[in-house]
C-alpha positions as a Markdown table, in Angstrom:
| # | Residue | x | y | z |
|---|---|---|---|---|
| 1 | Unk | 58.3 | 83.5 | -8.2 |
| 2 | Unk | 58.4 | 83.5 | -11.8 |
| 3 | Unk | 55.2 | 85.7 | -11.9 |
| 4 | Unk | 56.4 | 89.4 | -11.7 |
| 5 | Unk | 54.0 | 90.4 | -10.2 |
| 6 | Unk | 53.2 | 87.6 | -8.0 |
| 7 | Unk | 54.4 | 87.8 | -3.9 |
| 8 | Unk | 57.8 | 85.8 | -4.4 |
| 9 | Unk | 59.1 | 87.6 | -6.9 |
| 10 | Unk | 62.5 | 88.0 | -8.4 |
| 11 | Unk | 63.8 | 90.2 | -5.3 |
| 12 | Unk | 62.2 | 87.9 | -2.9 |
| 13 | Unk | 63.6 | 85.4 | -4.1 |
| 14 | Unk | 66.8 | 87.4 | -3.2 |
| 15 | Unk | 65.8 | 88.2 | 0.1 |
| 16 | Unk | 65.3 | 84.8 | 1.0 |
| 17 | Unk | 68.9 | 83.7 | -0.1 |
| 18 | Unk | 69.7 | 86.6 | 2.2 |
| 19 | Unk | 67.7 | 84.6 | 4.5 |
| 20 | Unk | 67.5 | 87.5 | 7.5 |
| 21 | Unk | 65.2 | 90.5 | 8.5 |
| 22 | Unk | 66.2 | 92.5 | 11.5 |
| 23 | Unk | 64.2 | 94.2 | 13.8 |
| 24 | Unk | 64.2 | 98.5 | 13.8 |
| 25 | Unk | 67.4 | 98.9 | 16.1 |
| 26 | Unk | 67.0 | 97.8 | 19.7 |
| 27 | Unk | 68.8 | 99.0 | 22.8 |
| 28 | Unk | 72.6 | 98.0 | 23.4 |
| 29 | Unk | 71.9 | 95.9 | 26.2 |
| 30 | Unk | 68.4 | 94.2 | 24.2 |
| 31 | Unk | 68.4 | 90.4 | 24.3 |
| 32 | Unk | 68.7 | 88.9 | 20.9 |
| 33 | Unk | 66.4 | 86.5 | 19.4 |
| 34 | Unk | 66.3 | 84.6 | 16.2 |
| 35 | Unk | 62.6 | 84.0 | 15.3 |
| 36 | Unk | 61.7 | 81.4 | 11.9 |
| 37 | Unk | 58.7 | 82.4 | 10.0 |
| 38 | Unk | 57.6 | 78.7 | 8.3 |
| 39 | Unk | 57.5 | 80.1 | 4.6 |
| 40 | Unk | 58.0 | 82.5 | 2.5 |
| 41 | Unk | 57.0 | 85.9 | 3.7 |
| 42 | Unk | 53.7 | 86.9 | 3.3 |
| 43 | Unk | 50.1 | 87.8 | 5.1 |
| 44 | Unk | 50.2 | 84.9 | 6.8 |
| 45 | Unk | 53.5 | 85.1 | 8.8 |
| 46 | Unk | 52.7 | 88.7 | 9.7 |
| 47 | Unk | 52.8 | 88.9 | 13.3 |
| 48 | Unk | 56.5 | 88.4 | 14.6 |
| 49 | Unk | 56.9 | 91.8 | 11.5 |
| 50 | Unk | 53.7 | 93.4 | 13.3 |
| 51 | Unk | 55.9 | 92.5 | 16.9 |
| 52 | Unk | 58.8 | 94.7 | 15.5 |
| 53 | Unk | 57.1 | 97.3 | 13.4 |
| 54 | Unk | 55.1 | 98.5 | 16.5 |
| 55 | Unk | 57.8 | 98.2 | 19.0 |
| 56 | Unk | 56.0 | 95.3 | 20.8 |
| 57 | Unk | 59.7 | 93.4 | 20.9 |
| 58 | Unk | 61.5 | 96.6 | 21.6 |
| 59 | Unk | 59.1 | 97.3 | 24.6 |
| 60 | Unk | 60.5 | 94.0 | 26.1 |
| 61 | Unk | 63.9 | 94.8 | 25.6 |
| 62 | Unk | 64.2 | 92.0 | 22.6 |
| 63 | Unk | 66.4 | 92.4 | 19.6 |
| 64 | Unk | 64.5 | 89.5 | 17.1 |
| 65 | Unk | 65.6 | 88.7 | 13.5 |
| 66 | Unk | 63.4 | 87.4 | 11.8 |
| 67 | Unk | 64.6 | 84.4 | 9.1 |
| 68 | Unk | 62.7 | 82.4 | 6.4 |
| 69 | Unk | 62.6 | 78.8 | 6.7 |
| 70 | Unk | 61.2 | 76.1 | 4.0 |
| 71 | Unk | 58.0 | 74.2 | 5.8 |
| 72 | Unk | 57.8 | 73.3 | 9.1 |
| 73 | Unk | 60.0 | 70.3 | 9.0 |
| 74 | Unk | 62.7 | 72.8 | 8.2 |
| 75 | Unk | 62.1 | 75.0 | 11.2 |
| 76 | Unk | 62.2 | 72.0 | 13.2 |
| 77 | Unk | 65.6 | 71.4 | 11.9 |
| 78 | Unk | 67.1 | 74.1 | 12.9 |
| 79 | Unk | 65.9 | 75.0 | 16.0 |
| 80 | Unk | 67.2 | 71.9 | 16.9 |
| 81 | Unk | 70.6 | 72.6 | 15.2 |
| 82 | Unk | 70.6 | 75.8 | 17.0 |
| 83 | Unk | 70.4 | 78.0 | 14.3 |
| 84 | Unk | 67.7 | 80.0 | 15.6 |
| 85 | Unk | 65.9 | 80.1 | 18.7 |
| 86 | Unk | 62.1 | 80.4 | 18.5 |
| 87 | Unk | 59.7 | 79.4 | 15.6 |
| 88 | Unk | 56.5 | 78.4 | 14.1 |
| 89 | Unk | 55.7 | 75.7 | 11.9 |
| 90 | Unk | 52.6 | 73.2 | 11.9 |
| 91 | Unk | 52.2 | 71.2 | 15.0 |
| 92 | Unk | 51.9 | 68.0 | 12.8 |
| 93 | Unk | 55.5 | 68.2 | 11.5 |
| 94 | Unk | 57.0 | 68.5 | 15.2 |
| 95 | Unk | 55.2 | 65.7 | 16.5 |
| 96 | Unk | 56.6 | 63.7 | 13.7 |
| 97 | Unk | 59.7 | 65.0 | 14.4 |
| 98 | Unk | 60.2 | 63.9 | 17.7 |
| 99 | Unk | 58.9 | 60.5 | 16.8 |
| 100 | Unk | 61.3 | 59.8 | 14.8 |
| 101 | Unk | 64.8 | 61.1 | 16.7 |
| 102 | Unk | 63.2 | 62.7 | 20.1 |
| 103 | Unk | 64.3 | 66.7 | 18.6 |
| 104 | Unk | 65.2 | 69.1 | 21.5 |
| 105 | Unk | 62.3 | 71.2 | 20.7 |
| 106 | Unk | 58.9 | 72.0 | 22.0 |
| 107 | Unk | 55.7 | 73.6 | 21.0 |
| 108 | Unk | 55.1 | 76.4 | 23.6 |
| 109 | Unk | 52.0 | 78.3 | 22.1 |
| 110 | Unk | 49.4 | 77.5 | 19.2 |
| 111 | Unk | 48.6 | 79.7 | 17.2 |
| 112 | Unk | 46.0 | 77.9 | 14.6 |
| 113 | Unk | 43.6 | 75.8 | 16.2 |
| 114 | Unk | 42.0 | 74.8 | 13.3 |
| 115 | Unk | 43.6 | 73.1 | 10.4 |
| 116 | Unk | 44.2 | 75.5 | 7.4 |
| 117 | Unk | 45.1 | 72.3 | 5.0 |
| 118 | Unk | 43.4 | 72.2 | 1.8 |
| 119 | Unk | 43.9 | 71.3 | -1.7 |
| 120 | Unk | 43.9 | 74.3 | -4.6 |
| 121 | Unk | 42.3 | 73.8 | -8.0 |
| 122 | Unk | 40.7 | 75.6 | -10.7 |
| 123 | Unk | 37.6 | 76.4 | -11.8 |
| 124 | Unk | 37.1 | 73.5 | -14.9 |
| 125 | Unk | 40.0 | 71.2 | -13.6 |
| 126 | Unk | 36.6 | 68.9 | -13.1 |
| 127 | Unk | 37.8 | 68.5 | -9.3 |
| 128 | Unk | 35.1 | 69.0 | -6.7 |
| 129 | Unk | 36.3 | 67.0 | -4.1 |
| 130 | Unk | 38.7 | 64.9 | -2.6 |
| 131 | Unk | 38.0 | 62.4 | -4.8 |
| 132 | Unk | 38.2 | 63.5 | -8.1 |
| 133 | Unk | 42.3 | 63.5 | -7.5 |
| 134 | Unk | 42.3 | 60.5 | -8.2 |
| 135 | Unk | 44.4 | 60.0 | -11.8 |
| 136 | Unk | 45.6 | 63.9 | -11.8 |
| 137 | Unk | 49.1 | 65.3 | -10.4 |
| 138 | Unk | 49.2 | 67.6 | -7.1 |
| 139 | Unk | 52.0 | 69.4 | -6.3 |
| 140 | Unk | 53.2 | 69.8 | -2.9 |
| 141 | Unk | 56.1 | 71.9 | -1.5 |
| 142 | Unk | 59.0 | 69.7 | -0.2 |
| 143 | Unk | 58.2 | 70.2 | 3.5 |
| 144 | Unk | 55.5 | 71.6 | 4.2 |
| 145 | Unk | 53.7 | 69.8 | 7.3 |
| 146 | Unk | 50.6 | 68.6 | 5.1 |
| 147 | Unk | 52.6 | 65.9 | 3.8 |
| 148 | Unk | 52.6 | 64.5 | 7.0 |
| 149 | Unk | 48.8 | 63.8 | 7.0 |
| 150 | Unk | 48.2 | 63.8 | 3.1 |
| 151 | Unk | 48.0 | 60.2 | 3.2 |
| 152 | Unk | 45.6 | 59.5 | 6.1 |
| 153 | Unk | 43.4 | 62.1 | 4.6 |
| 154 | Unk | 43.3 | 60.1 | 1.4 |
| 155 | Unk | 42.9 | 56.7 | 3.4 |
| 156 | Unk | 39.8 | 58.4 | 5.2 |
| 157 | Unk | 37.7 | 59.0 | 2.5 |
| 158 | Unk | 38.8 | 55.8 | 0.7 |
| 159 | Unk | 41.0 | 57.3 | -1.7 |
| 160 | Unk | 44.4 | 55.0 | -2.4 |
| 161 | Unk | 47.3 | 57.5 | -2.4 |
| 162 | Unk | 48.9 | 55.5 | -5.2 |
| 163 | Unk | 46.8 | 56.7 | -7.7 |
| 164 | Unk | 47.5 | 60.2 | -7.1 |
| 165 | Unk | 50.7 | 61.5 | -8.6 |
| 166 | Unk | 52.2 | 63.5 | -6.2 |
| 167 | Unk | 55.1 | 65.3 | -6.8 |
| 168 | Unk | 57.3 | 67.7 | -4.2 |
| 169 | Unk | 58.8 | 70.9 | -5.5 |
| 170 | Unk | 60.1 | 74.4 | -3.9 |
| 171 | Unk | 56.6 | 76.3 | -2.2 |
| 172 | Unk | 57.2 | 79.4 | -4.7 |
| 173 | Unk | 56.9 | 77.0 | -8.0 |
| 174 | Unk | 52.9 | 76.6 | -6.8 |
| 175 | Unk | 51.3 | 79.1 | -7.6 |
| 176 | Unk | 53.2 | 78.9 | -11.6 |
| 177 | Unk | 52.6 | 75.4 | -11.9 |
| 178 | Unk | 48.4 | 75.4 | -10.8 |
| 179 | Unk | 48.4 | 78.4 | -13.2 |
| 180 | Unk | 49.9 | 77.2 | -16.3 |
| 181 | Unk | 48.6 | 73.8 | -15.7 |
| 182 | Unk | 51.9 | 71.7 | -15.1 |
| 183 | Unk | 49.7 | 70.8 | -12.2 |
| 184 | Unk | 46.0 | 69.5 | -11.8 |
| 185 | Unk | 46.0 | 70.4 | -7.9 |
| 186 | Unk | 48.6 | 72.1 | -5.3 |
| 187 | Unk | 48.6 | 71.0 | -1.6 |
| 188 | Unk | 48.5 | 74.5 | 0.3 |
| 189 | Unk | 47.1 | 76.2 | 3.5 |
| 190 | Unk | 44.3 | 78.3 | 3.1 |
| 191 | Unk | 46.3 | 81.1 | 4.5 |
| 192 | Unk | 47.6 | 81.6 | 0.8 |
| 193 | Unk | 44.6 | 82.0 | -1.0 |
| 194 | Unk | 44.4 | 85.5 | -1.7 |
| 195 | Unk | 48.0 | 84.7 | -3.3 |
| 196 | Unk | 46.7 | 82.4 | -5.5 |
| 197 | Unk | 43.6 | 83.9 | -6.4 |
| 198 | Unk | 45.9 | 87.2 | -7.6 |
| 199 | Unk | 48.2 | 84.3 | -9.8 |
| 200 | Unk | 45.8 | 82.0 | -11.5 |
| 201 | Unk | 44.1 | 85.7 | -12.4 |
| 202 | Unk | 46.6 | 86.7 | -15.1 |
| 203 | Unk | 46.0 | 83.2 | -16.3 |
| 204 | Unk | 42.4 | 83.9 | -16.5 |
| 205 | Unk | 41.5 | 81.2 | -14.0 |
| 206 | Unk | 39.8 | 81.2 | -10.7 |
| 207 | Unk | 40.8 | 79.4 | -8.0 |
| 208 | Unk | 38.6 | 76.4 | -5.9 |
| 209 | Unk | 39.7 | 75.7 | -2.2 |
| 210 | Unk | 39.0 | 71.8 | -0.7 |
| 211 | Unk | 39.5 | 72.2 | 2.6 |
| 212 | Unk | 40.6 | 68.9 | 4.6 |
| 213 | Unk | 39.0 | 70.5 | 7.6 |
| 214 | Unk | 35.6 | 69.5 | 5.7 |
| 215 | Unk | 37.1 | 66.0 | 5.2 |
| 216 | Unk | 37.5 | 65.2 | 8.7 |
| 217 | Unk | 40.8 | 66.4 | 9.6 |
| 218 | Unk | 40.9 | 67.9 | 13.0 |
| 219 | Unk | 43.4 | 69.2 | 15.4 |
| 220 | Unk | 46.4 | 71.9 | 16.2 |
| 221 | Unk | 48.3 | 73.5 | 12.5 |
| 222 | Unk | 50.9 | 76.5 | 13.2 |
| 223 | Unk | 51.7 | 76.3 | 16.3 |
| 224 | Unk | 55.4 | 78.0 | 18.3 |
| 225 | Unk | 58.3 | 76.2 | 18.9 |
| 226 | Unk | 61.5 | 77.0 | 21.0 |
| 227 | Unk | 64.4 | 74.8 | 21.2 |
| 228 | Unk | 64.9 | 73.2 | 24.7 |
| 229 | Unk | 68.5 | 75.5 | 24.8 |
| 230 | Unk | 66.1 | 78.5 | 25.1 |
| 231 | Unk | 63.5 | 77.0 | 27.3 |
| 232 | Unk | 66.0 | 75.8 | 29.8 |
| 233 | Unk | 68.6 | 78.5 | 29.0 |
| 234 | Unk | 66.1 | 81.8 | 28.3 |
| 235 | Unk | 62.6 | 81.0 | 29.1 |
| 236 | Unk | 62.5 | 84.9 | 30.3 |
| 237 | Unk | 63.3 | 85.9 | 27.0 |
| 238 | Unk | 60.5 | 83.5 | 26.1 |
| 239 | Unk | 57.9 | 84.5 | 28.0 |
| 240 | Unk | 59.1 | 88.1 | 27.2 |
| 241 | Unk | 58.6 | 87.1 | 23.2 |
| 242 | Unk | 55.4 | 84.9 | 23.6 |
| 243 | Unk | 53.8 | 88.3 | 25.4 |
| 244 | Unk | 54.9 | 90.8 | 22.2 |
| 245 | Unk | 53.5 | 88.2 | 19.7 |
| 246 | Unk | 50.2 | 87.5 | 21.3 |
| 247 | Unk | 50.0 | 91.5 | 21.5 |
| 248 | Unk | 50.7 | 91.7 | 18.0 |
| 249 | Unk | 48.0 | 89.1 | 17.1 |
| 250 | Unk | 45.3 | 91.4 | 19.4 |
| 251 | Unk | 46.2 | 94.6 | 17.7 |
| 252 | Unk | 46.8 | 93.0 | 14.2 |
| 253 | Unk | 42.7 | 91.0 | 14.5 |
| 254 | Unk | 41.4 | 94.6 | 15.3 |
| 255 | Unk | 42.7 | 96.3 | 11.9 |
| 256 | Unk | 44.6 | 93.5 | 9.5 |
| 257 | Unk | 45.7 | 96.9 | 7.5 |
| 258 | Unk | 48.5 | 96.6 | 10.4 |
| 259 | Unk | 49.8 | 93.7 | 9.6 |
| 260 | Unk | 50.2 | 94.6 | 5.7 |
| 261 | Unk | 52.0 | 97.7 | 6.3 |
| 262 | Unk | 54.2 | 96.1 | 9.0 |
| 263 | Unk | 55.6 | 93.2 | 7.2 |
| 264 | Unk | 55.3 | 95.7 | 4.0 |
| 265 | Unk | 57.9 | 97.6 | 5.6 |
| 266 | Unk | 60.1 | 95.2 | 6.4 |
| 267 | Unk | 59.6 | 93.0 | 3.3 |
| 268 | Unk | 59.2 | 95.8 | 0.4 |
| 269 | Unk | 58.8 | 93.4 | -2.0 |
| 270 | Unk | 55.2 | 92.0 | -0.9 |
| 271 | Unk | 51.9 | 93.6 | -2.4 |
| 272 | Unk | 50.1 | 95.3 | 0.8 |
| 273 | Unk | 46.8 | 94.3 | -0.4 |
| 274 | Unk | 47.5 | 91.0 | -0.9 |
| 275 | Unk | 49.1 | 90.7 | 1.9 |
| 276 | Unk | 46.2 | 92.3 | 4.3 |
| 277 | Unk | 44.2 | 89.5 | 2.8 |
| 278 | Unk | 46.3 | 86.6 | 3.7 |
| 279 | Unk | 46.5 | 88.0 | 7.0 |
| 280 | Unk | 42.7 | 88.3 | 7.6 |
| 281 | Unk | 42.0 | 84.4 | 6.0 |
| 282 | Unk | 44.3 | 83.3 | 9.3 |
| 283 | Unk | 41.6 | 84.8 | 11.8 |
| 284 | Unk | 38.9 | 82.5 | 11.3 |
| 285 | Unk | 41.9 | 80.0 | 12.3 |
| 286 | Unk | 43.0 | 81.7 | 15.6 |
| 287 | Unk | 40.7 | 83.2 | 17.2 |
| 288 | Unk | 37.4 | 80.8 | 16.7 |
| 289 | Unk | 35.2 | 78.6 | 19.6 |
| 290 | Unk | 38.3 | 76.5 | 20.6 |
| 291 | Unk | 40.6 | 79.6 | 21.1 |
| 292 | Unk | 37.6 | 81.1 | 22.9 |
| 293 | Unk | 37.0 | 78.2 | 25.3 |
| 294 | Unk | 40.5 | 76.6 | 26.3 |
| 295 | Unk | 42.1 | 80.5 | 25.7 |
| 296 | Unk | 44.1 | 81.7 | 23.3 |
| 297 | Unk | 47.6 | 80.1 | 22.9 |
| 298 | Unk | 46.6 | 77.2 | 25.0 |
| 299 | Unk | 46.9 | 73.6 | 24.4 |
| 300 | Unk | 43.7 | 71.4 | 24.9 |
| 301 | Unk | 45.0 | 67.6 | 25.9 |
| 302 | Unk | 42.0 | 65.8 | 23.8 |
| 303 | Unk | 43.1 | 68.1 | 21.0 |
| 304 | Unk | 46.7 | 67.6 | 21.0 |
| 305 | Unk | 46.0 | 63.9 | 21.6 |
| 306 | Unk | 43.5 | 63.9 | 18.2 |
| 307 | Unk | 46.7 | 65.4 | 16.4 |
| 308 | Unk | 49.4 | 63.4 | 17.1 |
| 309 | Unk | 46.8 | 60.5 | 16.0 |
| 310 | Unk | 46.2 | 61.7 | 13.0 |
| 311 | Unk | 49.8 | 62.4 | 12.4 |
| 312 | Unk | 50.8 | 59.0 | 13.8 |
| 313 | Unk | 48.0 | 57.1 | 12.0 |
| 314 | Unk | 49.7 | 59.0 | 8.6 |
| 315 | Unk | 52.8 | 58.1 | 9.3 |
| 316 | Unk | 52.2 | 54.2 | 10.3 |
| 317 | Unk | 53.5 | 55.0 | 13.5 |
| 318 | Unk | 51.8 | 53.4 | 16.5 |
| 319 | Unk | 49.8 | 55.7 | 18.9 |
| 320 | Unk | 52.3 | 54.6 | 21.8 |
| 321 | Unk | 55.4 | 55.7 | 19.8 |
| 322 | Unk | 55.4 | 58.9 | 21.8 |
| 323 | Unk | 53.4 | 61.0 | 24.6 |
| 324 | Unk | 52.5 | 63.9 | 23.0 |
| 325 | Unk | 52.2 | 65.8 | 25.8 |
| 326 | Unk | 56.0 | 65.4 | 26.0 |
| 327 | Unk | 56.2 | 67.6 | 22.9 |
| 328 | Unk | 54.2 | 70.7 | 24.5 |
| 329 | Unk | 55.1 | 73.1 | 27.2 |
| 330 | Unk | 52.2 | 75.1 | 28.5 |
| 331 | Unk | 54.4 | 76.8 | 30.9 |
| 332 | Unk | 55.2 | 79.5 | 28.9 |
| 333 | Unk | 51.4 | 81.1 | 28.1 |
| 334 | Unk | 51.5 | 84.8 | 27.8 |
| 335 | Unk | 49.0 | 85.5 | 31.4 |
């Protein structure tokens, strides 16, 4: 990112184009896996790092690279494509996915099971709520999974999207444009916060969070996806991964310091703090009442029915276009 010394920096930016992080060296005979973080690296996308840092893969005889996709949509892509094998991305963009061309790919775990949508503003912008968009510009990265639902949000609290310029640009020109004003409001997870709060602070701005969780929008956000090639081809090495990750998620919620110093390690570039922040805004998102009664990883049926309607109901899709059950396979939980 343009900011120095902002997350996505210059050498980021660099690493991204380089587009792979490997795992410390596994055995000869290790199973190799390629894994899709959603974004950017950061906080937020700690736990495959925290999985490979601590040996979790290693200890089930994995060999995982780790590569940076561009939203959820683009993991999606190319899982299906078959340039890597196992992902994460927001359930929303899946579903939508599959909708539209039936993808050979699955959701096997969630991971968020409450929304972390939410729109980003500044202190001044004279935006308190939903709707005081109305007449400003939001800026939303190109495919990020909220774009899916951005205009059933709007529609439920009688907002017309039309008259809210919204315009789609790469996820590391955020931050720059809410800071310098090129933008009235960003369209971001709340994951990123502690991001942006570090940002809009060299510009002498604070930053306000809206989140569409307090606007009515319910149901599953990040969620892991496998390709149906690894499912029907590797669902060992699945189950084997799915066990490492929800190990790293356990030993990561007891002390988030471990999840900034893992992904520090592998991803130099990243501010630790920052990064242990990001992390610890995801836990209120994981592990919460609904993790705690259907079990974490696990797929509730009324949920994952309540978000394909809200994606479908976005998307002017009727309810019956797909089951969404089709697009889940609970066989895979980590016991």
């Amino acid at each position: 990112m343009s900011l120095n010394t902002f997350w996505r920096g210059t050498a980021a930016a660099a690493f991204v184009a380089a587009a792979t992080l490997v795992a410390p060296t596994a055995a000869f005979s290790a199973e190799k896996v390629t894994f899709l973080v959603s974004w950017l690296p950061g906080g937020d996308e700690a736990l495959a790092y925290v999985a490979a840092q601590k040996g979790l893969f290693a200890a089930e005889g994995l060999d995982v690279t780790i590569m940076s996709a561009r939203g959820s949509s683009d993991v999606v892509t190319k899982l299906a494509s078959g340039v890597a094998d196992i992902g994460e991305g927001g359930l929303a963009g899946l579903l939508q996915a599959r909708a539209k061309s039936d993808v050979p790919v699955k959701a096997v775990m969630s991971i968020f099971t409450k929304q972390p949508d939410s729109i980003f503003t500044t202190e001044g912008s004279g935006i308190k709520s939903l709707q005081d968009l109305v007449g400003k510009q939001v800026a939303t990265a190109t495919f990020t999974s909220s774009n899916v639902v951005w205009p059933l949000i709007l529609k439920k609290n009688g907002i017309d999207p039309d008259k809210i310029t919204l315009t789609k640009v790469d996820p590391g020109a955020l931050a720059p444009m809410l800071a310098t004003g090129k933008a009235d409001a960003t369209i971001n997870w709340s994951t990123v916060a502690p991001l942006f709060d570090k940002a809009l602070s060299e510009s002498s701005k604070k930053l306000v969070i809206l989140p569409w969780s307090k606007y009515g929008f319910e149901g599953y956000g990040l969620s892991i996806f496998a390709s149906d090639k690894t499912i029907k081809e590797r669902p060992e090495v699945l189950r084997k991964f799915l066990k490492a990750y929800v190990e790293a998620a356990e030993m990561a919620a007891k002390d988030p310091k471990i999840a900034a110093t893992s992904i520090k390690a592998m991803v130099p570039e990243l501010n630790a703090d920052v990064a242990e922040q990001q992390f610890a805004a995801t836990l209120p998102l994981t592990f919460n009442e609904i993790s705690k009664k259907d079990g974490l990883g696990h797929f509730d049926n009324a949920l994952l029915a309540k978000t394909w309607e809200w994606t479908a109901k976005s998307q002017n899709l009727p309810l019956d276009k797909i089951d969404p059950e089709n697009a889940v396979d609970r066989s895979f939980y980590p016991q």
